[in-house]
Jmol script that loads the backbone (N, CA, C; Angstrom):
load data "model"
ATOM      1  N   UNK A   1       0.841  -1.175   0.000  1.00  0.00           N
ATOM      2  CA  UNK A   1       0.000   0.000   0.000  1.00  0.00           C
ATOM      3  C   UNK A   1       0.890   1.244   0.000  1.00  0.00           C
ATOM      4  N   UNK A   2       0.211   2.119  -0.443  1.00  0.00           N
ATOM      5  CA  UNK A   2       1.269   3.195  -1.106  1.00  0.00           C
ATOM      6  C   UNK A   2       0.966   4.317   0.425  1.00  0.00           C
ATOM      7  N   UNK A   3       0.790   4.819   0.885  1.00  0.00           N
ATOM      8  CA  UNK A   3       0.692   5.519   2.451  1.00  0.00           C
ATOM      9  C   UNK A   3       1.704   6.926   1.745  1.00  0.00           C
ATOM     10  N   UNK A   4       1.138   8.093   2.469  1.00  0.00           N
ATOM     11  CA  UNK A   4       1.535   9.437   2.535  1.00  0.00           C
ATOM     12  C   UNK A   4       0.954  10.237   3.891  1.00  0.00           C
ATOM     13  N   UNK A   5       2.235  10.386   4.332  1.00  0.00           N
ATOM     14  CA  UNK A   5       1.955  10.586   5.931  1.00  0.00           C
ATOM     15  C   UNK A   5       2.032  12.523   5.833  1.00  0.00           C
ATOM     16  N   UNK A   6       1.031  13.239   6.090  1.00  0.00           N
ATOM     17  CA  UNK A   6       1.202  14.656   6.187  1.00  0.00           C
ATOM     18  C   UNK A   6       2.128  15.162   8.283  1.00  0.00           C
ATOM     19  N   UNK A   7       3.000  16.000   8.128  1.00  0.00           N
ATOM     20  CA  UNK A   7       3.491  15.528   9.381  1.00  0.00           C
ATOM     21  C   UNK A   7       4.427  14.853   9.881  1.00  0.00           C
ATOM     22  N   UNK A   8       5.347  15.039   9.580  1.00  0.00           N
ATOM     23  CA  UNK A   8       6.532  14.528   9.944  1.00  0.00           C
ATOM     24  C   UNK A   8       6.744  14.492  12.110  1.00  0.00           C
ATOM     25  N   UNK A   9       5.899  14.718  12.403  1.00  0.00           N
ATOM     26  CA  UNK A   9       6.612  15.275  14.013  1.00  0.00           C
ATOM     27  C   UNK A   9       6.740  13.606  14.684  1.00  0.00           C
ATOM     28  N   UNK A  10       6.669  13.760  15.814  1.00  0.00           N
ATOM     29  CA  UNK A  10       6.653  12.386  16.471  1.00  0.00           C
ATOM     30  C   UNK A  10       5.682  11.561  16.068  1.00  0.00           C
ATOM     31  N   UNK A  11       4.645  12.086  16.065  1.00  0.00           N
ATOM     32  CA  UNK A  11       3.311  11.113  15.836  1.00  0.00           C
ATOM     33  C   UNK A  11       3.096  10.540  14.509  1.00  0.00           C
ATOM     34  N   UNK A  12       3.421  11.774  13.646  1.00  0.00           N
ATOM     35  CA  UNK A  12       3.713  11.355  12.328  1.00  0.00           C
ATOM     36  C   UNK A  12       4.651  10.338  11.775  1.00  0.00           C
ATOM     37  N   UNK A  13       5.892  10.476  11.923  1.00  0.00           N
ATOM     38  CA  UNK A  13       7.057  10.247  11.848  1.00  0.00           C
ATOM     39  C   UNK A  13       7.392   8.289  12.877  1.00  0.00           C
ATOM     40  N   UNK A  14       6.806   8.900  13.862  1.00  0.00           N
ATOM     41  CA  UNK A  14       6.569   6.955  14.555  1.00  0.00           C
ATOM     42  C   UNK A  14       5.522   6.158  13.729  1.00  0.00           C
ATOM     43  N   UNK A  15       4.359   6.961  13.331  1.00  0.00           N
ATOM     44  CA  UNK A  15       3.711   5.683  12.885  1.00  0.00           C
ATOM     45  C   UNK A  15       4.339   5.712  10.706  1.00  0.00           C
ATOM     46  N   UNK A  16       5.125   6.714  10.374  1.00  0.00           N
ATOM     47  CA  UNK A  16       5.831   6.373   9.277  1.00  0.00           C
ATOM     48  C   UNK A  16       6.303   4.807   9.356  1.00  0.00           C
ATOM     49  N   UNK A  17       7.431   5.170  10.301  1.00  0.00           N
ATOM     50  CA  UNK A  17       7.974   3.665  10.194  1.00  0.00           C
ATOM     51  C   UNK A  17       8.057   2.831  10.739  1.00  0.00           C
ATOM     52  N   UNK A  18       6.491   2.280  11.885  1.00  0.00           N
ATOM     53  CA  UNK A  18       5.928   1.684  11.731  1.00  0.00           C
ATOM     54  C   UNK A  18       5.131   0.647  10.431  1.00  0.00           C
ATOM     55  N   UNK A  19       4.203   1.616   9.846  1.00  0.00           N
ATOM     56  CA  UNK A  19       4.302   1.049   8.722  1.00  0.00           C
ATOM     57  C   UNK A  19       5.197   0.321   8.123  1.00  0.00           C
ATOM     58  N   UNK A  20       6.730   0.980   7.870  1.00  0.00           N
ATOM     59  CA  UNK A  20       7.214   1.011   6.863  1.00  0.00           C
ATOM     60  C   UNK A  20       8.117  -0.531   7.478  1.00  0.00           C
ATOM     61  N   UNK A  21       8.251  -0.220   8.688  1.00  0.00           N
ATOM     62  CA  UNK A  21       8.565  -1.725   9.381  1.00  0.00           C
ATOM     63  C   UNK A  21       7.353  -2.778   9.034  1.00  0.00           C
ATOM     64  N   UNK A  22       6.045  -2.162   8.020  1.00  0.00           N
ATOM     65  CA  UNK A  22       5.381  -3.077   8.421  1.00  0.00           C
ATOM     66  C   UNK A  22       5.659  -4.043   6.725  1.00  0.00           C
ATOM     67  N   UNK A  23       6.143  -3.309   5.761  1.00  0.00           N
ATOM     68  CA  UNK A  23       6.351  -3.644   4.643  1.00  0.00           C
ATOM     69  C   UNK A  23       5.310  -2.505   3.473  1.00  0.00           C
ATOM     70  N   UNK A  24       4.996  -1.160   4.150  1.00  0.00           N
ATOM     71  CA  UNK A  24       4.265  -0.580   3.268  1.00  0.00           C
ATOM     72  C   UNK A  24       5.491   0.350   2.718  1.00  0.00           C
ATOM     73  N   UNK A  25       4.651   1.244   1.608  1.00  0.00           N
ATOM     74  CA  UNK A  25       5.347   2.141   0.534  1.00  0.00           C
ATOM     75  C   UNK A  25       5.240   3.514   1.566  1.00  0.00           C
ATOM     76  N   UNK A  26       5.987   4.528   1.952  1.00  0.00           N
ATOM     77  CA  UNK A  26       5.698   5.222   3.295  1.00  0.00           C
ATOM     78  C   UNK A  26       6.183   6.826   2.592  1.00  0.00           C
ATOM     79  N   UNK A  27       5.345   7.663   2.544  1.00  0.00           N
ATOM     80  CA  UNK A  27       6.129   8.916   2.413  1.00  0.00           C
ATOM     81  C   UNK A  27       5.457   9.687   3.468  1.00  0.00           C
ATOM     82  N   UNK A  28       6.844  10.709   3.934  1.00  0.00           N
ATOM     83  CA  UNK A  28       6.227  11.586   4.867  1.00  0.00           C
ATOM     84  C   UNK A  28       6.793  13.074   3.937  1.00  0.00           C
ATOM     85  N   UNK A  29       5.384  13.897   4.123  1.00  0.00           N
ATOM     86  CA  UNK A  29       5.165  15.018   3.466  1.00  0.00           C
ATOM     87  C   UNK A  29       5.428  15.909   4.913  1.00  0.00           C
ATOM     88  N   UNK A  30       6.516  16.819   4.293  1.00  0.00           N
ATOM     89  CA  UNK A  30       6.775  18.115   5.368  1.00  0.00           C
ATOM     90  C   UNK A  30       6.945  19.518   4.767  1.00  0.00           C
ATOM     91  N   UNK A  31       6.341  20.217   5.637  1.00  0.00           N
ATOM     92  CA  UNK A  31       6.537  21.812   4.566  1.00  0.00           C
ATOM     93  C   UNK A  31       7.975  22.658   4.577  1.00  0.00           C
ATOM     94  N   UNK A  32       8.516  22.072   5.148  1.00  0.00           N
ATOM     95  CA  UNK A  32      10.202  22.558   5.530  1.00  0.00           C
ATOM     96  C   UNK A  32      10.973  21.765   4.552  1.00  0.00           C
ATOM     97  N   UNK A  33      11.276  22.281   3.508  1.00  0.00           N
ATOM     98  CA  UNK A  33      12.266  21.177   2.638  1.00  0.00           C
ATOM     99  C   UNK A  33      14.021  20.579   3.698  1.00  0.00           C
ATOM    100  N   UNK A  34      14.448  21.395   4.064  1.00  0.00           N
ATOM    101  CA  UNK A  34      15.473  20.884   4.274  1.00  0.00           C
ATOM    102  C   UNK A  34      15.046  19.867   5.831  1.00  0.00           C
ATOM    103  N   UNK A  35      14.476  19.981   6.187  1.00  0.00           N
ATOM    104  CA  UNK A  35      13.675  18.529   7.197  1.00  0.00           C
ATOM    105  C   UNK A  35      13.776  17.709   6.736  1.00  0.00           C
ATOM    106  N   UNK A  36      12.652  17.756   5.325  1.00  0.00           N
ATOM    107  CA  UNK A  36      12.293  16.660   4.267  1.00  0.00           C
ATOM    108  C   UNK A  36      13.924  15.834   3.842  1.00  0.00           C
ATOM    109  N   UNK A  37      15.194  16.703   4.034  1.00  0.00           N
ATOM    110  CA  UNK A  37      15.866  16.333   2.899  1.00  0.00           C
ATOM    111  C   UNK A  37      16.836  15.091   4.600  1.00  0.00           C
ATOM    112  N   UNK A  38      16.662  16.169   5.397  1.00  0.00           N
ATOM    113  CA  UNK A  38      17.248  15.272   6.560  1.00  0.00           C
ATOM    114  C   UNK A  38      16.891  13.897   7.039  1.00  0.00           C
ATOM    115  N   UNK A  39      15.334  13.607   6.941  1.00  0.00           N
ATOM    116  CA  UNK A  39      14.692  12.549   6.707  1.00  0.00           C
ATOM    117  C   UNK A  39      15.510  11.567   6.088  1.00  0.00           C
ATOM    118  N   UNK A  40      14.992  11.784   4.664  1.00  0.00           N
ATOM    119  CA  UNK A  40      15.507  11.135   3.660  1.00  0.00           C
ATOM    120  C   UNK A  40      16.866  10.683   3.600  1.00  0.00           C
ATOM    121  N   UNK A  41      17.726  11.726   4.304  1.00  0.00           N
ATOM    122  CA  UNK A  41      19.433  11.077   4.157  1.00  0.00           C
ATOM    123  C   UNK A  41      19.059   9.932   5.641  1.00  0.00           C
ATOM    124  N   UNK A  42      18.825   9.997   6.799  1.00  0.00           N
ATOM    125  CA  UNK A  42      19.148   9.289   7.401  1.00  0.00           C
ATOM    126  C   UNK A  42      18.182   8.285   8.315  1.00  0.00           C
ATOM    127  N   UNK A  43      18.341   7.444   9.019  1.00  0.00           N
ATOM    128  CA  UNK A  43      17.385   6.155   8.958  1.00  0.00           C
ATOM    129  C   UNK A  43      16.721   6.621  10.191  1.00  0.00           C
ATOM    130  N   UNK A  44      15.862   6.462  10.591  1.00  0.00           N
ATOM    131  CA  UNK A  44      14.501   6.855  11.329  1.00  0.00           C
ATOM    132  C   UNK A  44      14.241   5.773  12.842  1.00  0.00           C
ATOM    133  N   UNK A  45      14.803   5.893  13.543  1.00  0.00           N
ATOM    134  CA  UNK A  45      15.292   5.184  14.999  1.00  0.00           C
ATOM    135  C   UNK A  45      14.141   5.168  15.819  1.00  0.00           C
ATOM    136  N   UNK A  46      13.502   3.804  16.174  1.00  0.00           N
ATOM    137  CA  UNK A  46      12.599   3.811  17.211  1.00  0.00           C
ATOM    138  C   UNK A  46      12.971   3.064  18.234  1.00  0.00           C
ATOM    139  N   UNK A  47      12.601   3.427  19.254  1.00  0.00           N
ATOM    140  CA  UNK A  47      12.882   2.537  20.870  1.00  0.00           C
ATOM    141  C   UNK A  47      11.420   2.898  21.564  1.00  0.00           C
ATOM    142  N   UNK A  48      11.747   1.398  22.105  1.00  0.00           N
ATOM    143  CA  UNK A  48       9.904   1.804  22.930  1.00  0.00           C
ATOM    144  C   UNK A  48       9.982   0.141  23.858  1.00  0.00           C
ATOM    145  N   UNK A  49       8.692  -0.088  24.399  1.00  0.00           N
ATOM    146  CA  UNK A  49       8.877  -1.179  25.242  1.00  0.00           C
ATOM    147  C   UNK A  49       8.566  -2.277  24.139  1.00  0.00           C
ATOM    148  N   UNK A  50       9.494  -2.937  24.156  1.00  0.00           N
ATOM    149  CA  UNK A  50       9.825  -4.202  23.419  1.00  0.00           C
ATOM    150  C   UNK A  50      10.203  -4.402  22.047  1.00  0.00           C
ATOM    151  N   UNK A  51      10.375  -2.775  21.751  1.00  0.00           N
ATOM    152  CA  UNK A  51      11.137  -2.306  20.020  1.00  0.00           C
ATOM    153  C   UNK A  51      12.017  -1.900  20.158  1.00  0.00           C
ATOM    154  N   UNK A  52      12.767  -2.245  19.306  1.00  0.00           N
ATOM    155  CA  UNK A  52      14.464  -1.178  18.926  1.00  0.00           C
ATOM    156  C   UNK A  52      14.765  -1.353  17.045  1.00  0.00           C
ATOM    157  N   UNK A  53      14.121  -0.756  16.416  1.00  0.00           N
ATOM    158  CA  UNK A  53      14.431  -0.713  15.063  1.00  0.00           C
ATOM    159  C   UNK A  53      14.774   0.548  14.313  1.00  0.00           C
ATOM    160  N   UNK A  54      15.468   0.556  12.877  1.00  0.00           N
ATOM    161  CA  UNK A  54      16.078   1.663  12.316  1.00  0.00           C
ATOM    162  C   UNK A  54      15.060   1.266  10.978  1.00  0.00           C
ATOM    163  N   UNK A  55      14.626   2.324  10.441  1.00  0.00           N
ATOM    164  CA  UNK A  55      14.033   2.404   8.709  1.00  0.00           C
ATOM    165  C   UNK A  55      14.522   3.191   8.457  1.00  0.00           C
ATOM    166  N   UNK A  56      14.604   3.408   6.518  1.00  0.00           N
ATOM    167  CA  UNK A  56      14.500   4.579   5.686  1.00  0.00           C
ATOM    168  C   UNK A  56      13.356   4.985   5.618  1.00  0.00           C
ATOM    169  N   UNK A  57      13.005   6.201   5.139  1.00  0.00           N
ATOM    170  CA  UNK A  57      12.134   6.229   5.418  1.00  0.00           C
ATOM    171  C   UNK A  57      12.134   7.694   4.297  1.00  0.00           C
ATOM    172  N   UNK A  58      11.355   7.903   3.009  1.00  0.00           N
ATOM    173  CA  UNK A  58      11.108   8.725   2.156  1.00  0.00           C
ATOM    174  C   UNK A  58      10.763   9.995   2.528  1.00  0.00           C
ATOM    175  N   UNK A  59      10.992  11.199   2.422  1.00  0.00           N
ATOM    176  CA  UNK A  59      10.521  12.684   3.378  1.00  0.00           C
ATOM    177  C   UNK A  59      10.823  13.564   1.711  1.00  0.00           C
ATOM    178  N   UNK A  60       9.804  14.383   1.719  1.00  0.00           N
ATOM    179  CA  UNK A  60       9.612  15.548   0.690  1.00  0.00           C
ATOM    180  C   UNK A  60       8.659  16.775   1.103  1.00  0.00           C
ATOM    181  N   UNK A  61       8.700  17.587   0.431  1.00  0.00           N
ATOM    182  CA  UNK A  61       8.328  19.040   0.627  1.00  0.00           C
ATOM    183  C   UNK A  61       7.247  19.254  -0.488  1.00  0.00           C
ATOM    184  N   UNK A  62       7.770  18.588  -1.703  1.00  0.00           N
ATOM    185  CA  UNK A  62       6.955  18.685  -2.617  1.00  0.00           C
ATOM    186  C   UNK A  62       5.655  17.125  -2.479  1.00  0.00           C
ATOM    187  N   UNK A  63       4.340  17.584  -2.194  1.00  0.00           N
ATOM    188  CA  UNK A  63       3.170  16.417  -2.022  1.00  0.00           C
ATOM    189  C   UNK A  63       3.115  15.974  -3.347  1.00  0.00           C
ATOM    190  N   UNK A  64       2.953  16.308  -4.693  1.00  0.00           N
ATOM    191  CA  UNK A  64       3.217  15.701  -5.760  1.00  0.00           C
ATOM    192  C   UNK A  64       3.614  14.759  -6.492  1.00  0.00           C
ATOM    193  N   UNK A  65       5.114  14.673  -5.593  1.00  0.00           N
ATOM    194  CA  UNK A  65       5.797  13.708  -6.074  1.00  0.00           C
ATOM    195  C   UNK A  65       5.240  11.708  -5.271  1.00  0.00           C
ATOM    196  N   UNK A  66       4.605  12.246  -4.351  1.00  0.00           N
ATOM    197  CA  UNK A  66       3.711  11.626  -3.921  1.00  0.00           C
ATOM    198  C   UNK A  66       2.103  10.913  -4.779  1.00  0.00           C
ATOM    199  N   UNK A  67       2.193  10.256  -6.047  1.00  0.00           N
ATOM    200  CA  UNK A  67       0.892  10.561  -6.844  1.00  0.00           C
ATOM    201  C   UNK A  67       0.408   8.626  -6.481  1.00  0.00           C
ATOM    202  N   UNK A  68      -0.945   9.309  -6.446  1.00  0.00           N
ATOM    203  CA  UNK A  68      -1.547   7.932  -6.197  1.00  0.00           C
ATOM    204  C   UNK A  68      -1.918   7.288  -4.773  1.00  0.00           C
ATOM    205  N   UNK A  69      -1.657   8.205  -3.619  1.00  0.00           N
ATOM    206  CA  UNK A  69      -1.279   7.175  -2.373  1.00  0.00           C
ATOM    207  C   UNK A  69      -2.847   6.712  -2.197  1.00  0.00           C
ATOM    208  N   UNK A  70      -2.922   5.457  -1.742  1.00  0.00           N
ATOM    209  CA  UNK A  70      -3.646   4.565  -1.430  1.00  0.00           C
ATOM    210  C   UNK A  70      -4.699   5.178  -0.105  1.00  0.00           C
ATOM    211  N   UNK A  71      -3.746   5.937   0.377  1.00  0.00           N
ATOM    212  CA  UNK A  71      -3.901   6.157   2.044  1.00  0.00           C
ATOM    213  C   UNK A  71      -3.484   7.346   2.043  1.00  0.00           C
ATOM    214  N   UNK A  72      -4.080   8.381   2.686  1.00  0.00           N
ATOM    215  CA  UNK A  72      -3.551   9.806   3.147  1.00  0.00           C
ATOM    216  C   UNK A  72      -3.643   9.963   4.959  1.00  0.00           C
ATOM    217  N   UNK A  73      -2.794   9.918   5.414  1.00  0.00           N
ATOM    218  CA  UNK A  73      -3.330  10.205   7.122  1.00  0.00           C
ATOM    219  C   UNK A  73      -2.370  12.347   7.569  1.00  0.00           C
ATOM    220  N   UNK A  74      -3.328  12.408   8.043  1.00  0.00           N
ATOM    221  CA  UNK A  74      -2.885  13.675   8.513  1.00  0.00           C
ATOM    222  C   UNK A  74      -2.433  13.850   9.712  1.00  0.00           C
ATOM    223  N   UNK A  75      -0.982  14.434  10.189  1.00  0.00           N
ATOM    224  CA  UNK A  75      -0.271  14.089  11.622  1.00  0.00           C
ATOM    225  C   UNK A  75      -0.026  16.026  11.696  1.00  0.00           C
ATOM    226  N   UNK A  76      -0.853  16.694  11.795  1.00  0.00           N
ATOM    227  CA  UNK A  76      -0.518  17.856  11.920  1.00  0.00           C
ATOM    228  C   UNK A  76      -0.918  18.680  13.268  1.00  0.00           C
ATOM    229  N   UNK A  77      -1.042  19.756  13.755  1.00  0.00           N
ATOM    230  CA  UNK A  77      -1.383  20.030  15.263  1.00  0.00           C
ATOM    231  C   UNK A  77      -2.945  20.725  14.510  1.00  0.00           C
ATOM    232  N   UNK A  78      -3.783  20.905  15.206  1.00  0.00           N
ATOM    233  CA  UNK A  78      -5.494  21.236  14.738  1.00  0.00           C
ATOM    234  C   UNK A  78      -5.300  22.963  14.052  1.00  0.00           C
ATOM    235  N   UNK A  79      -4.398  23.570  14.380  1.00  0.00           N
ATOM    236  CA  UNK A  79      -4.341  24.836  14.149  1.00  0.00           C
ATOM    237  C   UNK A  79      -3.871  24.506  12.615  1.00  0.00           C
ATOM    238  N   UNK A  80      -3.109  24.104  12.232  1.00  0.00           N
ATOM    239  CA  UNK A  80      -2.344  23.839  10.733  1.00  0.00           C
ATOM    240  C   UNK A  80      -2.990  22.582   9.842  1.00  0.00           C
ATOM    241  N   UNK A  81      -4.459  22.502  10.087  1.00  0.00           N
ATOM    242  CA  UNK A  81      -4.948  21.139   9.157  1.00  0.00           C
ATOM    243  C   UNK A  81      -5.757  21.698   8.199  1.00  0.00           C
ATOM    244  N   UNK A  82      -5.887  22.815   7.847  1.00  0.00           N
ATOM    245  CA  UNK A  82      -6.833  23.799   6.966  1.00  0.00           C
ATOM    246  C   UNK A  82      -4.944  24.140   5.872  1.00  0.00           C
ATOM    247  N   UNK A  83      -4.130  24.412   6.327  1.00  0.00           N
ATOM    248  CA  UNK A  83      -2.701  24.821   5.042  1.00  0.00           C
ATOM    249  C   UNK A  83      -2.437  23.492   5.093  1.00  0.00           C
ATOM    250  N   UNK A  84      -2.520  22.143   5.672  1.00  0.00           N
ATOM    251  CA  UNK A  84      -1.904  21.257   5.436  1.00  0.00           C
ATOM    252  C   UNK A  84      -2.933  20.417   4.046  1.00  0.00           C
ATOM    253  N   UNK A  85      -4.236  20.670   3.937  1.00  0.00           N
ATOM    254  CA  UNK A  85      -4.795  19.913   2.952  1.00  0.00           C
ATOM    255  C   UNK A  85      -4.726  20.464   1.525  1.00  0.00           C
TER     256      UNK A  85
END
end "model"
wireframe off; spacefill off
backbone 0.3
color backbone group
């Protein structure tokens, strides 16, 4: 499944690669390009009770390049979900 995560923050960004640990197609859409680009260079670290895993994990600025997703979930704070759609 093709998944496009709006939201990069914690909430966003944990259940990214989740998924992406889960075997889905995972992009996380952020409005800060150079975030997006930090993402993308480096692997995405979770620890929690009874996890310890690393993903890649896809990050862009541009939603576009994103075409088709299966799934859209929105990880944004309630004030920013009206510029995020």
């Amino acid at each position: 499944m093709r998944i496009a995560i709006i939201g990069p923050g914690a909430m966003g960004t944990l259940f990214a690669a989740l998924l992406k640990r889960a075997g889905q197609d995972v992009f996380l859409i952020d409005k800060d390009s150079q975030r997006a680009k930090k993402i993308s260079r480096a692997n995405v670290k979770v620890k929690g009770s009874g996890f310890d895993f690393e993903v890649k994990i896809k990050a862009t600025a541009n939603p576009q390049i994103v075409t088709f997703p299966d799934l859209v979930i929105i990880f944004v704070k309630s004030y920013d979900t009206e510029s995020a759609l």
